[in-house]
C-alpha positions in Angstrom: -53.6 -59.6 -74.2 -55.9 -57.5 -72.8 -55.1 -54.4 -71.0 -55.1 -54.4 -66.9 -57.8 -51.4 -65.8 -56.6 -47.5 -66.0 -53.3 -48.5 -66.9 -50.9 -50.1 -70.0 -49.6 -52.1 -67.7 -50.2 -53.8 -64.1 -49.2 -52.0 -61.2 -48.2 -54.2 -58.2 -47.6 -51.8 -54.7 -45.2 -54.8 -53.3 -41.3 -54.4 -52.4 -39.7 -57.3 -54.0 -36.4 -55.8 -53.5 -34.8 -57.9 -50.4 -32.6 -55.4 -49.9 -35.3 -52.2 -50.2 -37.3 -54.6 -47.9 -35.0 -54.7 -45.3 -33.8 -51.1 -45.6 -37.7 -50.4 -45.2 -38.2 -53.0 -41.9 -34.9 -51.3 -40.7 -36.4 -47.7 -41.1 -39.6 -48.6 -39.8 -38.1 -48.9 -35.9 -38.6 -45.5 -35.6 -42.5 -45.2 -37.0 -45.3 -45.5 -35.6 -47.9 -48.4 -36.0 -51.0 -49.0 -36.5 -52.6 -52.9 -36.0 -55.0 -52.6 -38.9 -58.5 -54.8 -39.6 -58.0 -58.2 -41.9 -60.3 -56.2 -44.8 -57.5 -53.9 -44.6 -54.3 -56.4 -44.4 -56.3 -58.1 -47.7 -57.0 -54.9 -49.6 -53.0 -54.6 -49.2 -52.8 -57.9 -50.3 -54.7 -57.4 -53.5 -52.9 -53.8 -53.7 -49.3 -55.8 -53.3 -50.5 -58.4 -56.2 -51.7 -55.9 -59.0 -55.3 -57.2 -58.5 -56.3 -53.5 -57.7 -54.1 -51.8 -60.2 -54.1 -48.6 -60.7 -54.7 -47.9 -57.2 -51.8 -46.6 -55.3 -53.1 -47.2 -51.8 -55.8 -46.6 -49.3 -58.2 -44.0 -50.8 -59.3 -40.7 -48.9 -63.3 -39.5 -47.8 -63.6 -38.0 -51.3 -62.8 -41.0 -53.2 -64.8 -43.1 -51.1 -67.9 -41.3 -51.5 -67.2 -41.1 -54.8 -67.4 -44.6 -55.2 -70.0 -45.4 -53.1 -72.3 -42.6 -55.1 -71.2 -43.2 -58.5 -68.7 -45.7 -59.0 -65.5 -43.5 -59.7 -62.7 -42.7 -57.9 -62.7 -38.4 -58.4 -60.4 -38.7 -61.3 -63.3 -40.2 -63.2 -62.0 -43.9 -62.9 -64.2 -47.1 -62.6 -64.4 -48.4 -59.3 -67.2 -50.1 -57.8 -65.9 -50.9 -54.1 -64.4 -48.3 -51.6 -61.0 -49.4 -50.3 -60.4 -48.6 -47.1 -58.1 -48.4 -44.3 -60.6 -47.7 -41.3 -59.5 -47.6 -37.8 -61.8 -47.4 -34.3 -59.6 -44.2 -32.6 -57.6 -41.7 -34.0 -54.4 -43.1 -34.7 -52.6 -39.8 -33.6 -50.5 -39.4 -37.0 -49.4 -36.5 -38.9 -50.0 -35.6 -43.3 -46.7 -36.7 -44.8 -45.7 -39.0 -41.7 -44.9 -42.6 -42.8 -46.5 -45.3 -40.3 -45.9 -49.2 -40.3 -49.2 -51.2 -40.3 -49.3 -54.6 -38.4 -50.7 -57.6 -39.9 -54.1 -58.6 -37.6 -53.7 -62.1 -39.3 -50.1 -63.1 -38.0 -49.4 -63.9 -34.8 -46.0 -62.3 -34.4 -47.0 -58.6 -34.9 -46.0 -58.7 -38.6 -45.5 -56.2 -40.8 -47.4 -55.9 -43.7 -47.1 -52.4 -45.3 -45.4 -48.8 -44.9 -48.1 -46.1 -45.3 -47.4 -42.4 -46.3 -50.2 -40.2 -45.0 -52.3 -38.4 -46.9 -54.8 -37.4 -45.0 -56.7 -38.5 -41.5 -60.4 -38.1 -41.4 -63.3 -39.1 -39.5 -66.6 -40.6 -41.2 -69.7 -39.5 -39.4 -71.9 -42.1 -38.6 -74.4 -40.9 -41.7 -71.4 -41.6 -43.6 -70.5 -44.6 -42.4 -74.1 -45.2 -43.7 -74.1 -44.1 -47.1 -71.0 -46.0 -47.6 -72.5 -49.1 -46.3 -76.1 -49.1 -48.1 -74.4 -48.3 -51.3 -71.9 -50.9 -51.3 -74.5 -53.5 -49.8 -77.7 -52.7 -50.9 -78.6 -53.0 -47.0 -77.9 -51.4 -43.6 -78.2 -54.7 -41.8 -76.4 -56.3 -39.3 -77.1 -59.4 -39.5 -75.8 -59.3 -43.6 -71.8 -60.7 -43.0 -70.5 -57.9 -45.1 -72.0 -55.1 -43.6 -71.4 -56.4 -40.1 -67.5 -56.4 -40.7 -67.3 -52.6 -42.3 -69.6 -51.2 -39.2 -67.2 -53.4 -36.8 -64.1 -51.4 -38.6 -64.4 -47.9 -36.8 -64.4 -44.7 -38.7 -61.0 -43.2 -38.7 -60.1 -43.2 -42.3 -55.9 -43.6 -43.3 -55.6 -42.1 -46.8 -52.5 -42.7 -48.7 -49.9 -44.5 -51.1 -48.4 -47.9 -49.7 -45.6 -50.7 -50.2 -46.4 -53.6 -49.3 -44.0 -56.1 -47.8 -45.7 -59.4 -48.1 -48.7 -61.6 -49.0 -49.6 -62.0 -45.0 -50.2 -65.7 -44.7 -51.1 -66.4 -47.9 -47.6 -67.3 -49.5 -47.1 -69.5 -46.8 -50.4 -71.2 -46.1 -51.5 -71.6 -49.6 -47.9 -71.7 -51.7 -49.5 -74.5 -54.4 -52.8 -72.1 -54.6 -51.9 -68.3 -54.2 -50.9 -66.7 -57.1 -51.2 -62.7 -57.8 -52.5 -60.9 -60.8 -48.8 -60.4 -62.3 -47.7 -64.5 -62.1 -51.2 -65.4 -64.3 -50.3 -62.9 -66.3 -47.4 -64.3 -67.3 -48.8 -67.7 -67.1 -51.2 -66.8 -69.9 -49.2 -65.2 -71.7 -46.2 -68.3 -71.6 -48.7 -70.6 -72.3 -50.1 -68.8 -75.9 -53.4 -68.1 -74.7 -55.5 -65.6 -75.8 -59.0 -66.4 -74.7 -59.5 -67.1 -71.2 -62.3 -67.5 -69.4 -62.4 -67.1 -65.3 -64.5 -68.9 -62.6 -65.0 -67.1 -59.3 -65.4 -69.3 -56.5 -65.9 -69.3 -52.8 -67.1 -72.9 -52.8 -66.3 -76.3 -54.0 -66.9 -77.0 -57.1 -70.0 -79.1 -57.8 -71.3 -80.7 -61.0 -73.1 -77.7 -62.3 -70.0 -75.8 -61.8 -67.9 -77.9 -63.4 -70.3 -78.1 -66.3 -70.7 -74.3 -66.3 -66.8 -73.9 -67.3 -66.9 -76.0 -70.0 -69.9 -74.4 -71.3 -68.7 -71.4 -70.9 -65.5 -72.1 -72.8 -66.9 -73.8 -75.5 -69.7 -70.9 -75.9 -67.1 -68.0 -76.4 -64.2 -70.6 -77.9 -61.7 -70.0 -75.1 -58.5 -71.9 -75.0 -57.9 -71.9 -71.2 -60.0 -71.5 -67.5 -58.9 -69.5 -64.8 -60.5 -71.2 -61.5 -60.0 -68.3 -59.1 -60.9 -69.4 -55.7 -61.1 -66.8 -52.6 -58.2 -67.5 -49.6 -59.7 -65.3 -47.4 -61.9 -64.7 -44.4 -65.4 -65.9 -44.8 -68.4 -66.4 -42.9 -69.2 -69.0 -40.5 -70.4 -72.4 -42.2 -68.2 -71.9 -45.1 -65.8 -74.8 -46.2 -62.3 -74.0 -45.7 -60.0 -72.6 -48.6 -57.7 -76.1 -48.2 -60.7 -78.2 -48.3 -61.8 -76.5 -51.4 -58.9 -75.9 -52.8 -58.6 -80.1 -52.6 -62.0 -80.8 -54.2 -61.5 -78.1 -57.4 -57.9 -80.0 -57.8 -59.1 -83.4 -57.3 -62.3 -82.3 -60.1 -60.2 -80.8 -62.3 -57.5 -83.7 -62.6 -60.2 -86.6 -63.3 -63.0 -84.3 -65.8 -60.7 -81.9 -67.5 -58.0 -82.1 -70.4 -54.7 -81.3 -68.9 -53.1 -78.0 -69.4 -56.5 -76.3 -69.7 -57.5 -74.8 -66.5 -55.2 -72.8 -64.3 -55.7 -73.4 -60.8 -55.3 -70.5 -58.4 -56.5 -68.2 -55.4 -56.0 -64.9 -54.5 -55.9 -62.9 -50.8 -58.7 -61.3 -50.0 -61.5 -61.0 -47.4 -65.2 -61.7 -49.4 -67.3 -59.2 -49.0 -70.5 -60.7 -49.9 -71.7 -57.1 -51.8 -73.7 -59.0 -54.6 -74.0 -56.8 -57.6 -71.1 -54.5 -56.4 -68.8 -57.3 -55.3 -69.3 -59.0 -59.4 -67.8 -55.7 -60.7 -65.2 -55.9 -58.6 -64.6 -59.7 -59.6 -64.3 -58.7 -63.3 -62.1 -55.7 -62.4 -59.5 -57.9 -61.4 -59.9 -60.5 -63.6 -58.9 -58.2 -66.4 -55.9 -57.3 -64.8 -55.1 -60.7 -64.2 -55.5 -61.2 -68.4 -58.8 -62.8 -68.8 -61.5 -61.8 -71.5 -63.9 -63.5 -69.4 -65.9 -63.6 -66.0 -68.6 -66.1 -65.4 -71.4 -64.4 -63.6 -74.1 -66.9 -62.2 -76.9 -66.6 -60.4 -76.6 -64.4 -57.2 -72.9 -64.1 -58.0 -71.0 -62.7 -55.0 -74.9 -62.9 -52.7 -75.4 -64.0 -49.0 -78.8 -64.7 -47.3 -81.8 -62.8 -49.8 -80.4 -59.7 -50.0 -79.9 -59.6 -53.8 -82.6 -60.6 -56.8 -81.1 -63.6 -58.6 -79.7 -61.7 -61.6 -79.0 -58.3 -59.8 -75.1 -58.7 -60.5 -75.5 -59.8 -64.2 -77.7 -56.6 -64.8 -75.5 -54.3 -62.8 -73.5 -54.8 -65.7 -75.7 -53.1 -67.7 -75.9 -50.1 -65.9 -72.3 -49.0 -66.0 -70.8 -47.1 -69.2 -69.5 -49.0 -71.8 -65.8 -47.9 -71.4 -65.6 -49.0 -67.7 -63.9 -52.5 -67.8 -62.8 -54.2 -71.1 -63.1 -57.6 -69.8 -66.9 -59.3 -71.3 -69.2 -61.2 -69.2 -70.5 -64.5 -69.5 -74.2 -64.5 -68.2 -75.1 -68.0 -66.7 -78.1 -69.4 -65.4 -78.7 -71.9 -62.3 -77.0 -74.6 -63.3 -78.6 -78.7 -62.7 -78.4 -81.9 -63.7 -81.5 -83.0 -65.9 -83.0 -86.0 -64.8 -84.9 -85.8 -68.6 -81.9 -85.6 -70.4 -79.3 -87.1 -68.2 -77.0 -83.7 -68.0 -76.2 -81.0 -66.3 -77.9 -77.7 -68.4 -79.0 -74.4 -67.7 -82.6 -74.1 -66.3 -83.4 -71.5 -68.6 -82.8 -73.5 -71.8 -85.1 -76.2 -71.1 -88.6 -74.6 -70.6 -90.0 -77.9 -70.8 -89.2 -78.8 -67.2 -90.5 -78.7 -63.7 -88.4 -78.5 -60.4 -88.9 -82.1 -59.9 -86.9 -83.0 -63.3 -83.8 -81.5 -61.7 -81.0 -82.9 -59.0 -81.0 -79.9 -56.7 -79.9 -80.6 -53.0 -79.4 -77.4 -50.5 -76.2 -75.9 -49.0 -78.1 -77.7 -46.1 -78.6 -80.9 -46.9 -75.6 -81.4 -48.2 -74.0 -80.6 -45.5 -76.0 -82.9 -43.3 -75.5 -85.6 -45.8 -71.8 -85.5 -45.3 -71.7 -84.8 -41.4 -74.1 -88.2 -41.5 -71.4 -90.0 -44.2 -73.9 -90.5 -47.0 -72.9 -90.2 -50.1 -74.1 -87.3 -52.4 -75.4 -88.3 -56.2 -73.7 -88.7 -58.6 -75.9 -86.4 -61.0 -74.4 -83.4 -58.0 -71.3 -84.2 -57.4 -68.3 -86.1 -58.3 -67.4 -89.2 -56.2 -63.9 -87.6 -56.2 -65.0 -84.4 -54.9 -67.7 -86.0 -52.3 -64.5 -88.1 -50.9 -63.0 -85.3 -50.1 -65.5 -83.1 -49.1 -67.1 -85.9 -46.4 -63.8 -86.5 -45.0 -64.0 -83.2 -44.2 -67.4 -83.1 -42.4 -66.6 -86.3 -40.4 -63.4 -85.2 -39.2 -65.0 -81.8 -37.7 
């Protein structure tokens, strides 16, 4: 199986010990805390899961600007996102102290992790900047990403972590949320040794559906990973459970059984585009795929990115930096021609008008209004489910 990233093996930062757990939660009466931001609460997620192996924890200024300038973490290691504990005031801790940090997404003033401090340090605002436009590709605003990292503060936590729990994602998503360590070992009981992984943030339409299967049969995979995000979006995005219940619903009435894995993992989306797709294939080699799909605007909001910027980003980056392949796909339709779903750039012979392509829009209205959608776009499984959606809100 293929190797997680920087490491022979994966590196999960959770405390599965009850007993250490409650030896921890019983030591931790006499720390400090720190309520952190829910981009934190799901890097420690992802940290917790393995998805971010090697990483030990929160990273420090250096690192940080490291990454946003070149990618690499100052020990020379791939990494194309910073991950951040950022706080608006100066938490008023101590190098070496040990703090608890309180879970923004629970109601009951949960804690999530026990944080050793490195170091405290304060971006300046130009800072703040560079981190942002390199990330993002933009300073603003209005992009959803870069709104939530300038709402953040700039008090940066440095430092290693154990983290206690999966926040609400255990709980709220038990069928669904499944960290980089369990697919491991699902792949691995299963036999498979050539998987191919779907990011996904949406349902999953026709074209989607059609995009697995073409991406399997292209690189001869034996298995799918359907990796949907649990996390916080932005406004207007379907919710994970209503999601999760299309993909299940599409993938028990079109696919053979046993062949896709359905699962989601716990973190925030960050809508960084081309930096956001490396990220994606970062931790779907730890999680043990060969792998990633990477469509058009993969990972994009709004027009911020070009259509293939996160398929050529891949290009740029040194050969040795992830192991994990990628599959490059084009927009995805049905053909009204040849009465399939292909990709656009394989049949130059057509005009937009040969193609069943609705908007994020429309569809939406179509369901509020409880019409159906076409066939040729979606399944009449998945548009069930979807509309009962829509007419319920």
């Amino acid at each position: 199986m293929i190797k997680p990233h920087g490491s022979d093996i994966l590196l999960p930062r959770i405390v599965e010990d009850d007993s250490s757990r409650k030896e921890i939660l019983e030591s931790s009466k006499n720390m400090k805390s720190i309520k952190i931001s829910s981009a934190a609460a799901s890097n420690l997620v992802m940290l917790g899961a393995g998805y971010f192996t090697p990483l030990e924890g929160f990273m420090d200024k250096e690192d940080i600007l490291s990454v946003a300038n070149n990618m690499k973490i100052k020990n020379d290691l791939f990494w194309p996102t910073p991950v951040m504990n950022l706080v608006k005031e100066d938490p008023g801790i101590s190098v070496g102290e040990e703090v608890i940090l309180i879970d923004p997404n629970m109601s009951n003033e949960n804690a999530i992790a026990v944080q050793k401090i490195n170091n405290v340090e304060q971006l300046t605002s130009d800072e703040v900047d560079l981190i942002v436009e390199k990330t993002f590709g933009t300073k603003d605003p209005e992009h959803p990403g870069v709104k939530t990292m300038y709402q953040q503060g700039n008090y940066l936590i440095s430092g290693p972590v154990k983290v206690l729990n999966y926040s609400y994602f255990e709980e709220e998503f038990s069928s669904t949320f499944r960290t980089a360590v369990q697919i491991r070992q699902d792949i691995e009981a299963k036999g498979l040794n050539n998987v191919v992984a779907f990011q996904t943030r949406n349902p999953m339409h026709r074209a989607h559906e059609e995009l697995c299967r073409m991406a399997a049969e292209q690189v001869d995979a034996d298995g799918i990973l359907i990796h949907m995000l649990l996390g916080k979006l932005k406004p207007g995005d379907i919710p994970a459970d209503v999601r999760d219940a299309a993909i299940r619903t599409m993938v028990k009435h079109y696919f053979p059984e046993n062949f896709v894995m359905i699962t989601g993992y716990g973190f925030d989306m960050l809508y960084a585009g081309p930096r956001e797709a490396l990220l994606h294939a970062l931790f779907r080699q730890n999680c043990g795929c060969n792998y990633l799909i990477v469509g058009r605007d993969h990972a994009g909001v709004g027009d911020y990115y070009g259509a293939f910027d996160a398929q050529e980003i891949f290009e740029q980056i040194p050969d040795n930096a992830l192991e994990i392949k990628i599959f490059n796909a084009d927009h995805t339709a049905y053909s009204k021609k040849l009465n399939k779903v292909v990709m656009m750039k394989d049949v130059a012979d057509h005009t937009k008008d040969d193609f069943v392509i609705l908007s994020g829009t429309k569809v939406r209205e179509m369901l509020s209004n409880g019409e159906s959608l076409p066939k040729e776009f979606a399944r009449p499984e998945v548009a069930e489910v979807l509309m009962k959606h829509y007419m319920e809100k």
